[in-house]
C-alpha positions in Angstrom: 15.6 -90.0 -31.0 13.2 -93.2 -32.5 14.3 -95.9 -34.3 10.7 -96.6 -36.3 9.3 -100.0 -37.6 8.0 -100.0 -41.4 4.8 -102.1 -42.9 6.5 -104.5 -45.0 9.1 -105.9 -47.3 9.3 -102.4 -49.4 9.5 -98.4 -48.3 6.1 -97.3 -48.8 5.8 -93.7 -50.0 4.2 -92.3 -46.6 7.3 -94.0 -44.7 10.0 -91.9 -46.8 8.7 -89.3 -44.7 9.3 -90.8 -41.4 12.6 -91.7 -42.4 14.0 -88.1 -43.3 11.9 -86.4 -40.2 14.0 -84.4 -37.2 15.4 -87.1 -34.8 14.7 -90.5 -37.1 17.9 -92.4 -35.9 17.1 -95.4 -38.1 14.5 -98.7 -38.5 14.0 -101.8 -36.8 13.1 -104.4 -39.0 11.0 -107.4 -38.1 9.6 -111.1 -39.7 6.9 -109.2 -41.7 9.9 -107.0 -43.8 11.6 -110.0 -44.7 11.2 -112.5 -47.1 14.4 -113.7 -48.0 18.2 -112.6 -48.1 18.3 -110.7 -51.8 15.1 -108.8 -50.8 16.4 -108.1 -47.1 19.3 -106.0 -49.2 17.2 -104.1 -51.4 15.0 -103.0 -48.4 18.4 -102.0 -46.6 19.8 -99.9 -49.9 16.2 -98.2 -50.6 16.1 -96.8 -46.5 19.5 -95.9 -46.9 19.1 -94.0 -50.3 15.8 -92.1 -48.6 17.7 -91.3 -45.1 21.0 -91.2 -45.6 24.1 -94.0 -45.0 24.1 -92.8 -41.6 20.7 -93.9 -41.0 21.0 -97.5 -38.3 19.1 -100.5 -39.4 19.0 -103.3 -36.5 16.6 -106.1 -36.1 16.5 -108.7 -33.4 18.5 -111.8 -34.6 19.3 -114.0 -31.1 18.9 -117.5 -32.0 16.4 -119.8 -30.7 12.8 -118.4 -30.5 13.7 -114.7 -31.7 15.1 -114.3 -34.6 13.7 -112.2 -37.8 15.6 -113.4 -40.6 15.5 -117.3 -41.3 15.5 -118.2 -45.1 19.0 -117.8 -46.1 20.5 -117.1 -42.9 22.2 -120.0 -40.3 19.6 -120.9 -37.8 20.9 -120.1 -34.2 20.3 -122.2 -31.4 19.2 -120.5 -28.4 21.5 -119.1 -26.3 20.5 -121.3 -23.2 21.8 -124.2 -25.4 25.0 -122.7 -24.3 24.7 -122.5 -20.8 23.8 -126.2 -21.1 26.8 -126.5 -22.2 28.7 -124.4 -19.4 27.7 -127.3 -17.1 29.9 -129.8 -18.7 32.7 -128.1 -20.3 33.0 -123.9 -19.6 35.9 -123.7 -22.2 33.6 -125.0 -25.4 30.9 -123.0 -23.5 33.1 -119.4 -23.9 33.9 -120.7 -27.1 30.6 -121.7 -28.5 29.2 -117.9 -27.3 32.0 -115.8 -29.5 31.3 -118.5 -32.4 27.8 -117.8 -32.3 28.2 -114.4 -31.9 30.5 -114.0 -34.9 28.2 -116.0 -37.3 24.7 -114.0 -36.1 26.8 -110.5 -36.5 28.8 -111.3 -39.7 25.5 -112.6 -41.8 23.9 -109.5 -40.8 26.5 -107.0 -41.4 27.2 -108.7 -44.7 23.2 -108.1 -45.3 24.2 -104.3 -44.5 22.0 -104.5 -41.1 24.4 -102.1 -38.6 23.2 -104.0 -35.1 21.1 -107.0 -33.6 19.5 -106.4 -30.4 21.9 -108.6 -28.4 22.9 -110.3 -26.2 20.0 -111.3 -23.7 21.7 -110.3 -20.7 18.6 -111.8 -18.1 18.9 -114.2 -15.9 17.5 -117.9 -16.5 14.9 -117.8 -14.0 11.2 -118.4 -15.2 10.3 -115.2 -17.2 7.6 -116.1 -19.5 9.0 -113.9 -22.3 12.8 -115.0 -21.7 12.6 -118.5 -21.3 15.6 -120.2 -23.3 16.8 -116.5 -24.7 19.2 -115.9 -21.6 22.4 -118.0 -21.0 21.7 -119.5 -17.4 20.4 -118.8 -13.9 23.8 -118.4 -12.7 25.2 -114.9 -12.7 28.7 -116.0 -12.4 28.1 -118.4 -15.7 25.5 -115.7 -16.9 27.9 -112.9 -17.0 31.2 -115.0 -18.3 29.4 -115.7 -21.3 27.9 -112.7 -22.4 30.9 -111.3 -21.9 32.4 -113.4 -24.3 29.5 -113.2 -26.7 30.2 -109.5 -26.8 33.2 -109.9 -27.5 32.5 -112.1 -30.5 30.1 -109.7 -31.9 32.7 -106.9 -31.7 34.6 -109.4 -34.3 31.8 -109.5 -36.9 32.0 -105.8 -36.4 29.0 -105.5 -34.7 27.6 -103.1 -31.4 26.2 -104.8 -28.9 23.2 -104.3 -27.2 22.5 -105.8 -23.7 19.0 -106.4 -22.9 17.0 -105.9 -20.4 18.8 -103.5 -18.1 18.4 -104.2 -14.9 17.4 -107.7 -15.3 13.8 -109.3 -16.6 14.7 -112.5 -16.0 13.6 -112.6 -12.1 9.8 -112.0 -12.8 7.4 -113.9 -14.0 5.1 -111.1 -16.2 6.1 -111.2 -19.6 5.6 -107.4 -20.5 4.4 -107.6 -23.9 0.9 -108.9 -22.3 1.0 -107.1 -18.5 3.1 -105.0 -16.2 5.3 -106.5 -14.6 6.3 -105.6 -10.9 10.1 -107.2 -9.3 9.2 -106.4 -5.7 12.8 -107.7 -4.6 15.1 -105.1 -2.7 18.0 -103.3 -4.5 20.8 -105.1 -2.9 19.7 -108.7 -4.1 19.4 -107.3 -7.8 22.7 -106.0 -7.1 24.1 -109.5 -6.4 22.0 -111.0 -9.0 20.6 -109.8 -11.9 23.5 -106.6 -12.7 25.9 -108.9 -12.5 25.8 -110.3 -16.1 25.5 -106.6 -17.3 28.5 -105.4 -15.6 30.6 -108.1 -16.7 29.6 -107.3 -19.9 30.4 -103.5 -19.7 34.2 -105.0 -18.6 34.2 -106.1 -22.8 32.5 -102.6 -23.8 29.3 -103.4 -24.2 28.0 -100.1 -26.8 24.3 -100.0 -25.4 21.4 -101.5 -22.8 17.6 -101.6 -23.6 15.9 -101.1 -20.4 13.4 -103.6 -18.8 9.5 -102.2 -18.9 9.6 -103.7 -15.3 8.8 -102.0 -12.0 11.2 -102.3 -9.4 9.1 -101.0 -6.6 12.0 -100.8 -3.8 13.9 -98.7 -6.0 11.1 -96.8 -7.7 7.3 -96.7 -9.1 8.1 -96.4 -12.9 9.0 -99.2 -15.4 12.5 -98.9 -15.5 13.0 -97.7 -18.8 10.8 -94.3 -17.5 12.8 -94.3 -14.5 15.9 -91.0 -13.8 17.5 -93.6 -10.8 17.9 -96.2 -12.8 19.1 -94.8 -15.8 21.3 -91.8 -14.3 21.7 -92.8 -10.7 22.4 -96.6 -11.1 23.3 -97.2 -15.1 25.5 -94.4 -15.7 26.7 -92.9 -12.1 27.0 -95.9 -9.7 28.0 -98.6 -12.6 29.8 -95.7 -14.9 27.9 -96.7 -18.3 28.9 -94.6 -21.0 27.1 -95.9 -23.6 23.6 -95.4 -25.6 20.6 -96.2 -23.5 17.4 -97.7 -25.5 13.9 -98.3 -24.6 11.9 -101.3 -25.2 9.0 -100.9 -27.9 6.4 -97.9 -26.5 3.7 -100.3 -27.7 4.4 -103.1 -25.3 1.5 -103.8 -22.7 3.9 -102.4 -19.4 4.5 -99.4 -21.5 1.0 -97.9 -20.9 1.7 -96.6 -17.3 3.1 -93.7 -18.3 -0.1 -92.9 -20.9 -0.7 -92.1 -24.5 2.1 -92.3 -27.6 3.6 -89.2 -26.6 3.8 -89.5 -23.5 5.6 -92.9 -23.5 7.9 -91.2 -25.4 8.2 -88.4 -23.2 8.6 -90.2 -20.5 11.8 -92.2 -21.5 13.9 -89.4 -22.9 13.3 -87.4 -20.0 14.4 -90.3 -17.6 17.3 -90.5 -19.8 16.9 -92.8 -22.6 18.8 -91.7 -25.8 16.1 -94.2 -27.8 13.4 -94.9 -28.0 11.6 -97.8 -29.9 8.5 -97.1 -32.3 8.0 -100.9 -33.2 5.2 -100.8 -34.9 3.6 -98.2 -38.0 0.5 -97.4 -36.0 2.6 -95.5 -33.5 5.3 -93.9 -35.9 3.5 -90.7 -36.7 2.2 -89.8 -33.2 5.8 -90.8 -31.7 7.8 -88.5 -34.4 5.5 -85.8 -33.7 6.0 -86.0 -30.0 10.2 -85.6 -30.5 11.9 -82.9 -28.8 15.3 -81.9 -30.6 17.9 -84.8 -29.5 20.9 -83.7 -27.3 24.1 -83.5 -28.9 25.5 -86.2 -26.4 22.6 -89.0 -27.1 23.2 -88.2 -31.2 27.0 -88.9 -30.3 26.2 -92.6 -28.2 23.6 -93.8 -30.7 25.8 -92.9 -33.5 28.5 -95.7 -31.9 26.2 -98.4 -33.1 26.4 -98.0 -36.6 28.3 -101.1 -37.5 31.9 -101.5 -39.0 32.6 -102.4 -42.3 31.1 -105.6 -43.2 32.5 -108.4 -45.3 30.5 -109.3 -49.0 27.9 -112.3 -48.4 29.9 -113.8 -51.2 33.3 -113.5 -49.1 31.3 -114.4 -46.1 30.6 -118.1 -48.3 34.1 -118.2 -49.2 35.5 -117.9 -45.1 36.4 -121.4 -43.9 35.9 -120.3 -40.3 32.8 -119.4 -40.9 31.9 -122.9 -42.2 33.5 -124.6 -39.5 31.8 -122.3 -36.7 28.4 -122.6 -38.0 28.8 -126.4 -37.9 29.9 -126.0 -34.5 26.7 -123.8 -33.5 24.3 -125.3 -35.1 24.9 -128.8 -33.6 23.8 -127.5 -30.6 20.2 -127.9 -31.4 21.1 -131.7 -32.5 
């Protein structure tokens, strides 16, 4: 299945296609399809009245340096902001995560958007394209609050997605640019970077995006093309249940594996149950590459559609809501 990225702020008539072809689970939106909060809604109602209410609409919306919808929308600190805050006082640190949570999944199920790629589930520890998107170096204080962020996204009715499966935070490539390659031995990932994720499967974590990072002791493909990550680590030594996603085919590590298709390909036969067309110059070659989905990855990916969301305007009215946002925000102050 593909979750497809669009042009721009409306459905263009070539993209109703892609929308209603075999296997289209839904859109990622991005900066370029937004332009402000009224016009984010329209574009959600027009994809849903071409492919169906079914169809999932995410976007990634951490805070800090990643985060697609601004105008209209509280602006999230970064989540390292929280681990900063760990150090002095872990209570207000758990606290602060499930706040944040709540106010990034609310606003965006209120603006009819089912899921936000998060939380950053990496390790603190010099990736170029992590930097201040993961919690903290610490696994121990890593995992506690991603767990707890999870669990405040499950409160704004929201899946969450842990990213990157098994852990990008430990190299320094940043895999948009260049491959990456984590020559570290199984057992040290183990008691490092998995750490975080498993905690976070303990609150029911729905999904993991995988890293497009070689692990080299364990095997010679990017992780998110690799069978013993996926099924022999992920799902049969850590017992993950949930919906596996790739990261976007058109990132720079994604080329070992070859053209459009066989990116594609590649991941679903390793196991991934999605897998990410980001951008529209890929959509047509990646939809015709689709096999027929399994019945069991239509049943995962369907678990991220998100509950039913409050109004914006009864979002405004909630005096939680005003008094966690104050509490977030000052975190950049």
């Amino acid at each position: 299945m593909l979750l497809i990225g669009i042009a721009g702020t409306e459905v263009l008539p070539h993209e109703r296609a892609w929308l209603t072809a075999p296997g289209v689970a839904g859109v990622i939106l991005f900066s370029r399809n937004f332009t402000h909060r009224d016009q984010l809604i329209a574009l959600v109602e027009s994809i849903r009245a071409v492919a169906g209410e079914e169809t999932l609409i995410a976007v990634d919306q951490e805070g800090g340096p990643v985060q697609r919808f601004r105008e209209g929308f509280t602006r999230l600190p970064a989540l390292a902001r929280i681990g900063e805050v760990y150090e002095r006082d872990p209570t207000e640190a758990v606290r602060l995560a499930e706040e944040h949570a709540w106010v990034m999944a609310s606003e965006l199920r209120a603006s009819g958007i089912d899921f936000s790629f998060a939380p950053v589930a990496d390790l603190a520890r010099g990736n170029a394209a992590i930097g201040t998107r993961a919690f903290h170096a610490d696994p121990d204080i890593a995992g506690e609050l991603i767990q707890a962020y999870v669990r405040g996204m499950h409160l704004g009715g929201m899946a969450a997605t842990l990213k990157h499966f098994p852990g990008h935070g430990s190299v320094a490539v940043d895999t948009h640019k260049a491959q990456a390659i984590d020559p570290r031995p199984l057992e040290e990932i183990r008691q490092n970077d998995l750490r975080p994720f498993v905690e976070a499967f303990s609150a029911h974590a729905e999904a993991v995006m995988m890293a497009h990072v070689v692990y080299p002791a364990v095997d010679d493909q990017p992780a998110g093309y690799s069978h013993r990550w996926i099924q022999g680590i992920l799902r049969d030594e850590l017992g993950f249940l949930g919906a596996v996603i790739s990261d976007d085919i058109s990132m720079a590590a994604a080329g070992v594996a070859g053209g459009v298709a066989q990116r594609v390909h590649a991941h679903l036969a390793a196991g991934c149950d999605l897998v990410l067309a980001c951008f529209p110059e890929v959509v047509e070659e990646a939809i015709a590459a689709l096999p027929p989905p399994s019945a069991a990855s239509v049943q995962r990916v369907a678990t991220l559609r998100g509950a039913i969301g409050a109004t914006w305007a009864g979002l405004l009215d909630n005096p939680q809501r005003d008094r966690f946002v104050a509490r977030v925000t000052a975190l950049d102050h």
